[in-house]
C-alpha positions as CSV (number, residue, x, y, z in Angstrom):
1,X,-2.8,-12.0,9.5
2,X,-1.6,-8.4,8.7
3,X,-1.3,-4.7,10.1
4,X,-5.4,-4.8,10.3
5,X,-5.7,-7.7,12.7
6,X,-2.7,-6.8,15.0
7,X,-3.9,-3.2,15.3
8,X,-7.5,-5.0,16.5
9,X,-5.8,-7.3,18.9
10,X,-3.7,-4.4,20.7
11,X,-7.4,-2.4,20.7
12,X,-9.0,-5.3,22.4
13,X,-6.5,-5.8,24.6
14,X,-6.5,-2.3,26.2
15,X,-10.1,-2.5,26.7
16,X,-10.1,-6.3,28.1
17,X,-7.1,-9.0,29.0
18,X,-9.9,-11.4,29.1
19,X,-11.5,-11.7,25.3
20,X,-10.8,-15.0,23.7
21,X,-8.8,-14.1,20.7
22,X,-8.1,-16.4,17.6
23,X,-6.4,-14.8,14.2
24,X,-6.2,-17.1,11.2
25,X,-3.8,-16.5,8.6
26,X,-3.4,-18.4,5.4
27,X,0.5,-18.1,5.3
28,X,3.4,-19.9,7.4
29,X,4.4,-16.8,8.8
30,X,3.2,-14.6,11.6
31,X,2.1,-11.2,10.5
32,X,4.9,-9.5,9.0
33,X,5.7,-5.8,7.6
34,X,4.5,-6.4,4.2
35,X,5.3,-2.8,2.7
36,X,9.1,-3.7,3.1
37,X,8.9,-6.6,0.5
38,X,9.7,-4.3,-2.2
39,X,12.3,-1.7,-0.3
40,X,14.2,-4.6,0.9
41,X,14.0,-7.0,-1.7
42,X,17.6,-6.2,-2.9
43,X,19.0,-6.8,0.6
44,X,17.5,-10.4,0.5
45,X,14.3,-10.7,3.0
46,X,13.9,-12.8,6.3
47,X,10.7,-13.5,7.9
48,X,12.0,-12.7,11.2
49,X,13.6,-9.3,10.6
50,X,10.6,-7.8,9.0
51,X,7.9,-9.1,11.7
52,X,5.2,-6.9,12.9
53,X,5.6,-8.6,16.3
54,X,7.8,-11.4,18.0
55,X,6.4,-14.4,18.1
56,X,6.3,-14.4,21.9
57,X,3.7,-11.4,21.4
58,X,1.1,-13.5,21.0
59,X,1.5,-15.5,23.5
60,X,1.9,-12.7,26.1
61,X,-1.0,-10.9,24.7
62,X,-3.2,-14.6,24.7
63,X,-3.8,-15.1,20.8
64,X,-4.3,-17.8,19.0
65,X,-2.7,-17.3,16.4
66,X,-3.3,-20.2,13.8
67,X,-0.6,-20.4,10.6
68,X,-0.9,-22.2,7.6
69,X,-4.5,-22.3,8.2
70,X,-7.3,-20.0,5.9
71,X,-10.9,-18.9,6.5
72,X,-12.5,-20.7,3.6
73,X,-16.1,-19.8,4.2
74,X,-17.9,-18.3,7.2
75,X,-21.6,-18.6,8.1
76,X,-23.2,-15.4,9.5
77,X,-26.2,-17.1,10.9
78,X,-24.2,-20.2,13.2
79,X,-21.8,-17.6,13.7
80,X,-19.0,-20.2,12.2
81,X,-15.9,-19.8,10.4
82,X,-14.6,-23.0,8.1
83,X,-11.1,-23.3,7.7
84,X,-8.8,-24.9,5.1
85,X,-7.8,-28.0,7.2
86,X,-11.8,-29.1,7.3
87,X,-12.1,-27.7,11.0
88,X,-14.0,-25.1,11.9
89,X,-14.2,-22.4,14.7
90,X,-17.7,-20.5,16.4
91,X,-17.1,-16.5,17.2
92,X,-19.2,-14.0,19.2
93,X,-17.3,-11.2,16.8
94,X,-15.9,-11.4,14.0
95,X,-13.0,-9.0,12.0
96,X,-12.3,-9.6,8.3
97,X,-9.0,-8.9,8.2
98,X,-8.2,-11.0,5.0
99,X,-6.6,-7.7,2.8
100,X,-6.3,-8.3,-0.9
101,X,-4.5,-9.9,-4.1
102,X,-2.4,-8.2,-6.9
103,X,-4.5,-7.8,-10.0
104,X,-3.9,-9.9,-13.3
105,X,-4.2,-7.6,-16.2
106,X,-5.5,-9.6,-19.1
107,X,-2.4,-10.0,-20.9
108,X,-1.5,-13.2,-23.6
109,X,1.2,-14.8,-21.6
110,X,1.1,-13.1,-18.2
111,X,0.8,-17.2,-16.8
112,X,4.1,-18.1,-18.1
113,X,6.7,-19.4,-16.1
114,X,9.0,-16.2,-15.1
115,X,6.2,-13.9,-14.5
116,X,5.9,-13.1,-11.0
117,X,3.7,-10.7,-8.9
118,X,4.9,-9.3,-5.8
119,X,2.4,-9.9,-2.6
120,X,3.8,-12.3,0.3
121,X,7.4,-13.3,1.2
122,X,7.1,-16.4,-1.1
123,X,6.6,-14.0,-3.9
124,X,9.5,-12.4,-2.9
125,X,11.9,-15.5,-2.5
126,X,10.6,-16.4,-6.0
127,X,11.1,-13.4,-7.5
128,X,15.0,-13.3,-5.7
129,X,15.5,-17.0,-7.2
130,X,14.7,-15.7,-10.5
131,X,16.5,-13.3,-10.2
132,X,19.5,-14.8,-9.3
133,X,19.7,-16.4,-13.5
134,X,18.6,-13.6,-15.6
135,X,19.5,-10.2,-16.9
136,X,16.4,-8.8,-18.3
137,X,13.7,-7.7,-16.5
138,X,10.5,-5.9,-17.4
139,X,8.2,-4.3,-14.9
140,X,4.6,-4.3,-15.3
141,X,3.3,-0.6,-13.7
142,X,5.0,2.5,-12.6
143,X,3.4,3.1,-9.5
144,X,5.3,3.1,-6.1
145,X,6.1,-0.8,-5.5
146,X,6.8,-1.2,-9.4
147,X,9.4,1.6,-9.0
148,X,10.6,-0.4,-5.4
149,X,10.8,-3.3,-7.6
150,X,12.5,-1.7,-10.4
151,X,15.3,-0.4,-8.5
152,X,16.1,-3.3,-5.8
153,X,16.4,-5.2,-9.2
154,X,18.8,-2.8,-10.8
155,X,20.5,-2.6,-7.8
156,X,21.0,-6.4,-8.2
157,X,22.3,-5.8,-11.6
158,X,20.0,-6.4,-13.9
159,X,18.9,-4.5,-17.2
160,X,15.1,-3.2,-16.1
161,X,12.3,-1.7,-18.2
162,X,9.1,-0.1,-16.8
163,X,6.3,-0.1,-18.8
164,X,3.4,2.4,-17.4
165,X,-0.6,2.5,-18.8
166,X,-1.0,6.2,-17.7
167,X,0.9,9.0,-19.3
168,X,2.9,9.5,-16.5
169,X,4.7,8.5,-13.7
170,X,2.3,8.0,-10.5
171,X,-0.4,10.6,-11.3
172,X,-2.4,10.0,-8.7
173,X,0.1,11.3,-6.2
174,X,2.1,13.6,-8.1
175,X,1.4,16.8,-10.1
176,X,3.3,17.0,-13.5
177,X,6.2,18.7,-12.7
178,X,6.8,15.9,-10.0
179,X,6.0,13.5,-13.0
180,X,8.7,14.5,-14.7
181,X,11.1,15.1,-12.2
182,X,10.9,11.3,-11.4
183,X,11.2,10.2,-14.5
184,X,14.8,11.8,-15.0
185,X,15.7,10.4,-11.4
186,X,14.5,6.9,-12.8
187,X,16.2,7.2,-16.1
188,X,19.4,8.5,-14.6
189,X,19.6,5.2,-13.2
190,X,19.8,3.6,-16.6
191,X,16.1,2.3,-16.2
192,X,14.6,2.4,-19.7
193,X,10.8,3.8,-19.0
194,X,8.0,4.0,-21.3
195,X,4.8,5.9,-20.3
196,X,1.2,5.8,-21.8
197,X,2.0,2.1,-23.0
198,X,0.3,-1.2,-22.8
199,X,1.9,-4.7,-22.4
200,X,0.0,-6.4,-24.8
201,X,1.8,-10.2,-24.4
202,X,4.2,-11.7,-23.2
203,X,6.3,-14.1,-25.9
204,X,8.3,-17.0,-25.3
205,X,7.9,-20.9,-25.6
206,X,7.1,-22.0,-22.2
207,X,9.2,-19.2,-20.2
208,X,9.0,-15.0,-20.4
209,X,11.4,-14.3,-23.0
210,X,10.4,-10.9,-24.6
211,X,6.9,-9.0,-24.7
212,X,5.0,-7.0,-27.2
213,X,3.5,-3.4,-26.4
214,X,0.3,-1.4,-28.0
215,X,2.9,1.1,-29.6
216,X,5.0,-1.8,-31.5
217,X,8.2,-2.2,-29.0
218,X,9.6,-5.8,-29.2
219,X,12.1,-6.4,-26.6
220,X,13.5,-9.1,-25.0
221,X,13.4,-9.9,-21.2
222,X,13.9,-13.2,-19.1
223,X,11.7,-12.2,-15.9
224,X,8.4,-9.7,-15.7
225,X,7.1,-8.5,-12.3
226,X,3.4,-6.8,-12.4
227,X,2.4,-4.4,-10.1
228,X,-0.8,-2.9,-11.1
229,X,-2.9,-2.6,-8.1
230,X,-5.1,-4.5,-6.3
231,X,-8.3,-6.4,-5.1
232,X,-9.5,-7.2,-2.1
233,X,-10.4,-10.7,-0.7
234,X,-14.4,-10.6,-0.8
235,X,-15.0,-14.0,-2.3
236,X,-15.1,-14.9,1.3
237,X,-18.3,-13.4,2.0
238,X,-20.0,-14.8,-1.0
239,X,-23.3,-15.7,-0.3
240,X,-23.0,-14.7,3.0
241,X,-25.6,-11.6,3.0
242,X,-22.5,-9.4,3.5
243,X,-22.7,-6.6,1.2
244,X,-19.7,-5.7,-0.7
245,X,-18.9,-3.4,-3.7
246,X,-15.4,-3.2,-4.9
247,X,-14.8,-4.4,-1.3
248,X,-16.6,-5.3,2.1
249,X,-19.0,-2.1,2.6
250,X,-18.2,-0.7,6.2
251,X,-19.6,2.4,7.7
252,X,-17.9,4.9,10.2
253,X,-17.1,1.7,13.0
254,X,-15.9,-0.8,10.6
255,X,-19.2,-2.3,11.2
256,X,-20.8,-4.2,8.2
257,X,-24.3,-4.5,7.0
258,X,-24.5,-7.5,9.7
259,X,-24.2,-7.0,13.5
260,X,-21.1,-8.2,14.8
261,X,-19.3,-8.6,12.2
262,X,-16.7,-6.1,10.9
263,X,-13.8,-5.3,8.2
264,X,-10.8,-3.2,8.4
265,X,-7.5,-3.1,5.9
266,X,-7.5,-3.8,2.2
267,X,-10.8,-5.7,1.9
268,X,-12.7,-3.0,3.5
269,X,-14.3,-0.4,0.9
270,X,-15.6,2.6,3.0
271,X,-17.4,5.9,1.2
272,X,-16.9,4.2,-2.1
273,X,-12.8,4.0,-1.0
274,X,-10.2,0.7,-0.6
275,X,-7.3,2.7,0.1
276,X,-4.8,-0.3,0.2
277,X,-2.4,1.4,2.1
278,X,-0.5,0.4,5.4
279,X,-1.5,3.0,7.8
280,X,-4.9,3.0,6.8
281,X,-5.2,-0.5,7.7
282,X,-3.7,0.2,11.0
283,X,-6.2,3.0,12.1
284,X,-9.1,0.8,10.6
285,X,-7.7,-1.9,12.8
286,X,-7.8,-0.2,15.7
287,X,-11.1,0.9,15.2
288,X,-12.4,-2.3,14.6
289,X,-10.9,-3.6,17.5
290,X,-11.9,-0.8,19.7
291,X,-15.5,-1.2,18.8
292,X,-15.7,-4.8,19.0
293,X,-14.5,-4.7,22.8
294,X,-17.6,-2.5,23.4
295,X,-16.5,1.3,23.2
296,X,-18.3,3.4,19.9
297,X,-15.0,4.5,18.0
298,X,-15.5,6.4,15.2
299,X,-13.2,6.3,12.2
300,X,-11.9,9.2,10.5
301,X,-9.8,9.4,7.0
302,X,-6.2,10.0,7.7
303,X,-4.2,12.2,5.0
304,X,-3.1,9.5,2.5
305,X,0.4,9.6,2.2
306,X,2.7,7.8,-0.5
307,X,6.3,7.4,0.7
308,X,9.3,6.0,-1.4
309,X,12.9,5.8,-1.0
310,X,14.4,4.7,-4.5
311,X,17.0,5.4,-6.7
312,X,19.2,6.8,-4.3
313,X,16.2,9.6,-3.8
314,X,13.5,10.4,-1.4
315,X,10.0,11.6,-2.4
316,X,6.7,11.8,-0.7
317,X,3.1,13.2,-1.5
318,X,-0.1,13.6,0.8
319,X,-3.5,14.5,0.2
320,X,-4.5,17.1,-2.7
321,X,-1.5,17.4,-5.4
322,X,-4.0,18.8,-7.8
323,X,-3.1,22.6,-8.0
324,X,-6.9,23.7,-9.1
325,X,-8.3,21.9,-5.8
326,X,-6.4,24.8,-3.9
327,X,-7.0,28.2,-3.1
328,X,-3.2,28.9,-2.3
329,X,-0.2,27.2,-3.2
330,X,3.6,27.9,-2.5
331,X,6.5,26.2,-4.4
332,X,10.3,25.9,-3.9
333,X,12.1,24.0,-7.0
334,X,15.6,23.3,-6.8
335,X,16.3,22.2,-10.4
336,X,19.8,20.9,-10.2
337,X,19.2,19.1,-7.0
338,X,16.0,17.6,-7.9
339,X,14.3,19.2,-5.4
340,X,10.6,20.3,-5.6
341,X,8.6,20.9,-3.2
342,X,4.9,22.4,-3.0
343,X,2.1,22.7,-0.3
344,X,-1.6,23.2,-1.3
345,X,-4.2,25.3,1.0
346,X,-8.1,25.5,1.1
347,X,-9.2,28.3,3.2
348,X,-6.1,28.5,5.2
349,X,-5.5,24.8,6.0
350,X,-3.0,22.4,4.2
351,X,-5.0,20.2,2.1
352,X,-1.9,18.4,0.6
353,X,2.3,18.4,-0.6
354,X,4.4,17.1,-2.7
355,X,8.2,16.9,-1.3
356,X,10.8,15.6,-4.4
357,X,14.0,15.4,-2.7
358,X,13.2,14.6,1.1
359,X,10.7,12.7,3.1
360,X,11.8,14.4,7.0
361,X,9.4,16.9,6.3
362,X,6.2,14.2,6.0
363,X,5.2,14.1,9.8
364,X,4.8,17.5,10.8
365,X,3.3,18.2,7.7
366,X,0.6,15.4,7.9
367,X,-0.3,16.2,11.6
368,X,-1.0,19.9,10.3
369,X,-3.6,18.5,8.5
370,X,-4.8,15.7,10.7
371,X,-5.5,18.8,13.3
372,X,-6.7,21.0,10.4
373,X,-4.0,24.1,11.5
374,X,-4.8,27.5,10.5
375,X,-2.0,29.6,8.5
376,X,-3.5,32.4,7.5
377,X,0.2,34.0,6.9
378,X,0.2,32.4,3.4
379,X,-2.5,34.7,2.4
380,X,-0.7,37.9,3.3
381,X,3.1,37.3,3.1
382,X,5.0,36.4,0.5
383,X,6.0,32.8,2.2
384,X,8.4,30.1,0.5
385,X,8.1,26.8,1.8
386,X,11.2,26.9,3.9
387,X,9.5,30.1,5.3
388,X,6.6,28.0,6.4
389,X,8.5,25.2,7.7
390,X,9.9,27.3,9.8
391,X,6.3,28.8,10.5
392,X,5.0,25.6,11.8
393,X,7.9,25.5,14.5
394,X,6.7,28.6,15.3
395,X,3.4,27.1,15.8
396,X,4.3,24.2,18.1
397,X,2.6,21.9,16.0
């Protein structure tokens, strides 16, 4: 009931109007823009404003679509699917579409009332409710939605801590001078941070009231929201024959291991990846859906980006960030403004960028490297980044 299987059903529609089409999601709502539960969370979230589609959608477009209702097993061989209400339901084709769950670090405490992850729009209202009666609140991961979580609390007035396992601020995406300049947007929003640190428990009598890190800080808090990644859905497949690693093993068609059957979004794992991020699950979608209404659609890795607007601040990232992976790389760096921005090249192509201080630049930027376009320029003029901005007009990409 996400991105993944509304991209499908708009692929098998284009092919065919006449495809029986059932979706089964496990929540009360229809699919919904789940990447806006932590940028909007501030504002207060309805179902209806944040929908991937009207309601009437699937009616126009002949779905099924079954709420409240999960895919508990499915057998392979009948070519069944066994649902939560004791019914069950035959395919021809089948999409697992089912995404993933937060993970649970192993921490003492992290089941006490008043800790929260933040996955679905029930999360959300819980967390809001919550919320509503406390002050303190520590977040669990400084990675993009911990950050989105960190600030649509502040923003709600309460005192926030983020505590961070790596030893800085969203490596994977940034380089260390973008690190850094994050951190002193975060701070400067009176958002205590503390990087290369462990929660070790969670205190308190029946409630969160304070936790306990690997470097001895004792500090009090009446909520905790955990945001340390993921894991996709695969106990569904159990015993099923469908191979899985981290997540369902697809190839380059979504296909897995067993004909007719296919993953695409969050639980899918493809050359040794689960990306677990939005637009991903939409191409994957689409491919799956393409394929499985008879045309051979092959799937090709988009450039990865990581967008946020926090803290009064823009920032995005795509690709390569990891200078030594380049053969060229340019750099403006306004210090005052907070601005940084660098673009890496491999052989004249962009391989990846790192904008602090504005996101407008993001789409032109990732459909130079989508279409692999050449800038030898870089090579034997003196460029800034402006400069090639203003080269890419030039280009008409």
């Amino acid at each position: 009931g996400g991105i993944a299987a509304v991209s499908a059903v708009k692929a098998i529609r284009q092919q065919d109007r006449g495809i029986e089409i059932a979706v089964y999601g496990e929540e009360p709502f229809y699919p919904y823009k789940r990447i806006r539960l932590t940028k909007d969370l501030a504002e207060g979230l309805q179902a209806e404003k944040l929908l991937v589609e009207k309601e009437s959608w699937y009616d126009d477009n002949k779905v099924r679509y079954h709420r409240n209702k999960k895919v508990v097993r499915i057998d392979p061989t009948e070519r069944k699917v066994f649902l939560s209400d004791n019914t069950c339901d035959q395919y021809t084709t089948l999409l697992l579409a089912n995404g993933a769950a937060n993970n649970v670090l192993p921490i003492k405490g992290i089941d006490k009332e008043g800790v929260f992850t933040l996955r679905s729009l029930m999360d959300a209202s819980a967390i809001l409710e919550k919320a509503s009666a406390s002050q303190k609140a520590l977040i669990i991961g400084g990675g993009v939605l911990g950050l989105e979580i960190a600030w649509s609390l502040k923003k709600l007035g309460k005192d926030v801590t983020v505590v961070e396992t790596l030893p800085r601020l969203m490596p994977r995406q940034l380089d260390e001078r973008a690190s850094e300049i994050l951190l002193n947007v975060v701070q400067s929003h009176g958002i205590d941070v503390h990087t290369a640190s462990q929660v070790r428990e969670i205190t308190g009598e029946q409630g969160a009231e304070g936790f306990i890190t690997d470097k001895g800080l004792q500090q009090s808090c009446d909520m905790v929201v955990h945001s340390t990644g993921i894991k996709p859905n695969i106990d569904l497949v159990k015993d099923t024959g469908i191979l899985t690693n981290r997540g369902v093993l697809v190839n380059e068609k979504m296909e897995t291991n067993i004909s007719n059957i296919y993953a695409a979004g969050d639980i899918a794992e493809y050359n040794g990846m689960v990306m677990g991020l939005w637009n991903v699950a939409s191409l994957q979608g689409e491919v799956a859906g393409s394929n499985m209404a008879g045309l051979n659609r092959v799937y090709e890795v988009p450039a990865a980006a990581t967008v946020m607007n926090a803290f009064n601040y823009s920032m995005f990232s795509v690709g390569e960030v990891d200078s030594g992976k380049a053969d060229k790389v340019i750099i403006d760096e306004d210090e005052a403004a907070h601005k940084y921005y660098k673009v890496l090249f491999k052989g004249g192509v962009v391989i990846g960028a790192v904008f602090m201080g504005s996101i407008k630049e993001l789409p032109v930027i990732k459909k130079t490297m989508d279409q692999k376009v050449h800038f030898s320029e870089v090579y034997t003029e003196k460029l800034s980044v402006s400069d090639f901005m203003q080269l890419i007009k030039e280009k008409n990409v």
